[in-house]
RODO-2510 file (C-alpha; in nm, 4 decimals, decimal comma):
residues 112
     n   res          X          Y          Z
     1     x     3,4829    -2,9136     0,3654
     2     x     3,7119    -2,6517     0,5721
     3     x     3,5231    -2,4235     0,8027
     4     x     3,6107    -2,1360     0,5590
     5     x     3,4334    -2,3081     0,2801
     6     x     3,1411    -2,3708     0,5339
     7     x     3,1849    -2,0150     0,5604
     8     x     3,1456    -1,8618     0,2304
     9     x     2,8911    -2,1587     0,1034
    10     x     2,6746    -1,9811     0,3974
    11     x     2,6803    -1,6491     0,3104
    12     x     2,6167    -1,6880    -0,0385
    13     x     2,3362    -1,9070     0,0092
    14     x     2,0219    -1,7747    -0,2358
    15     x     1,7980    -1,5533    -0,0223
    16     x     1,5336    -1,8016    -0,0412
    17     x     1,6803    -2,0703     0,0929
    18     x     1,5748    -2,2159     0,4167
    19     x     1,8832    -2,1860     0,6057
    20     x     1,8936    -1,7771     0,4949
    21     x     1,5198    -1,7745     0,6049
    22     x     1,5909    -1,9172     0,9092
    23     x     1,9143    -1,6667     0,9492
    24     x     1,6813    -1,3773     0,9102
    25     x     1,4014    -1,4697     1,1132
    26     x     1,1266    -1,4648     0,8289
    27     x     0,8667    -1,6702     0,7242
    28     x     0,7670    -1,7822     0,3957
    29     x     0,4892    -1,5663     0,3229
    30     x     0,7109    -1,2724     0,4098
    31     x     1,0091    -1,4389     0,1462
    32     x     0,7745    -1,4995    -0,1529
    33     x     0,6811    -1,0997    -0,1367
    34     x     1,0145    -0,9964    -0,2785
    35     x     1,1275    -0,6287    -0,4097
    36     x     0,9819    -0,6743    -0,7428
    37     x     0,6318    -0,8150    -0,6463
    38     x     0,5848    -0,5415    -0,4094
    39     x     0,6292    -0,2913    -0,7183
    40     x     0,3889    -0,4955    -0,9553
    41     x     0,1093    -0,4763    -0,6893
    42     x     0,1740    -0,1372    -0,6421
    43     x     0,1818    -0,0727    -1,0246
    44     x    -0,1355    -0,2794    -1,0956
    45     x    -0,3022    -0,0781    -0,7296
    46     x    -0,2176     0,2214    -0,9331
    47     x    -0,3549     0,1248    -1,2140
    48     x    -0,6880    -0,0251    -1,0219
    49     x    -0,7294     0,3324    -0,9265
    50     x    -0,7014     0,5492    -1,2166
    51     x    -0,9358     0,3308    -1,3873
    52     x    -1,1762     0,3888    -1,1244
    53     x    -1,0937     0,7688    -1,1399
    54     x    -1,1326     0,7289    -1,4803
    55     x    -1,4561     0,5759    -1,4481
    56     x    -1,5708     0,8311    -1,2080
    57     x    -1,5158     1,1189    -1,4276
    58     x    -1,6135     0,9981    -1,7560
    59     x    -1,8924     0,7936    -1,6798
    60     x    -2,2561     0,8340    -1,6150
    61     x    -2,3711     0,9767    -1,2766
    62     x    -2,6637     0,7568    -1,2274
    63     x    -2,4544     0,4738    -1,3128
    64     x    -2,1117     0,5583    -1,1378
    65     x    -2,2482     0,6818    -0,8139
    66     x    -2,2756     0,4121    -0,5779
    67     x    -1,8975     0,2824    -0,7284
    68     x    -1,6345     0,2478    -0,4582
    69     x    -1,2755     0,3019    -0,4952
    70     x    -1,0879    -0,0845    -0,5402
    71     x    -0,8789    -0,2336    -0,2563
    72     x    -0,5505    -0,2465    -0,2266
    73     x    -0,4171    -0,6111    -0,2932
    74     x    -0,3173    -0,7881     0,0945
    75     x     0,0572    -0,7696     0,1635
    76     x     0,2154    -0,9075     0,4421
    77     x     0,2756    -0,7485     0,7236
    78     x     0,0487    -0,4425     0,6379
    79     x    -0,2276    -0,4046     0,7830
    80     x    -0,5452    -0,3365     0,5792
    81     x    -0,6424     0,0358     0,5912
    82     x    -0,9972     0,1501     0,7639
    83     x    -1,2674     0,2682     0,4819
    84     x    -1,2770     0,6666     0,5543
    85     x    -1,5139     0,8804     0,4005
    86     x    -1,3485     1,1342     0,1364
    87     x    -1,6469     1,3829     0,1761
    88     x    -1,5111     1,7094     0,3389
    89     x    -1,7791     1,9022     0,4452
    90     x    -1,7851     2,2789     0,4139
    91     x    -2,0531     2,4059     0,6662
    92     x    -2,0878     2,7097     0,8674
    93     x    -1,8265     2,9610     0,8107
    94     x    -1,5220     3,0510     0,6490
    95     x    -1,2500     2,7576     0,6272
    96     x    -1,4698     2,5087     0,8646
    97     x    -1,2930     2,2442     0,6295
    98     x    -1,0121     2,3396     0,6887
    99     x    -0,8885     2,0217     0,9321
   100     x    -1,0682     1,7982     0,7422
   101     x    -0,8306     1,9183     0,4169
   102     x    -0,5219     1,8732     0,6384
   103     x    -0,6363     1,5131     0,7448
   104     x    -0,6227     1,4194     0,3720
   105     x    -0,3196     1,5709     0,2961
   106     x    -0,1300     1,4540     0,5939
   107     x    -0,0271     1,8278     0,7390
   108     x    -0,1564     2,0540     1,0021
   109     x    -0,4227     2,3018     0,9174
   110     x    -0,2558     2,6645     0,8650
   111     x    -0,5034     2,8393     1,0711
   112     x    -0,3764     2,5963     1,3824
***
């Protein structure tokens, strides 16, 4: 084998191969999470959670109140998210939920 077929045997090696692995630096657990497994658990997380919306909504109080929202499934290399509570508490006066509201939606509070 010439050095130029050592060559392009190399670089067309299938992603999972060892020797690509080992090129890349990644481990196996990392590998077997490819592109379209990451969208399936995100479409079935999505799914997880409009059921349990669903659920919330439709369904008896008494029966649906101590329900909590469903995990995400475990990915590699993300790290698992701290339970917060998704009360926001209006007490006092005018707009005292105001930073609360921004911490959900990820932006700074307009009267800041």
């Amino acid at each position: 084998m010439s050095w130029r077929e050592l060559r392009v045997f190399l670089r067309y090696l299938p992603p999972e191969s060892a020797t690509a692995r080992a090129a890349r630096g990644s481990t196996p657990l990392q590998d077997t999470w490819t592109l379209d497994r990451q969208l399936l658990a995100t479409a079935v997380d999505a799914i997880r959670e409009n059921t349990f919306t669903a659920v919330k909504l439709h369904g008896d109080p008494a029966k649906t109140g101590r329900l909590k929202p469903p995990q995400p499934i475990p990915r590699p290399g993300v790290e698992e998210a701290k339970p917060s509570s998704n009360v926001i508490k209006f007490a006092g006066r005018h707009g005292s939920g105001a930073q609360q509201l921004a911490q959900v939606f990820g932006r700074p509070a307009a009267n800041q």
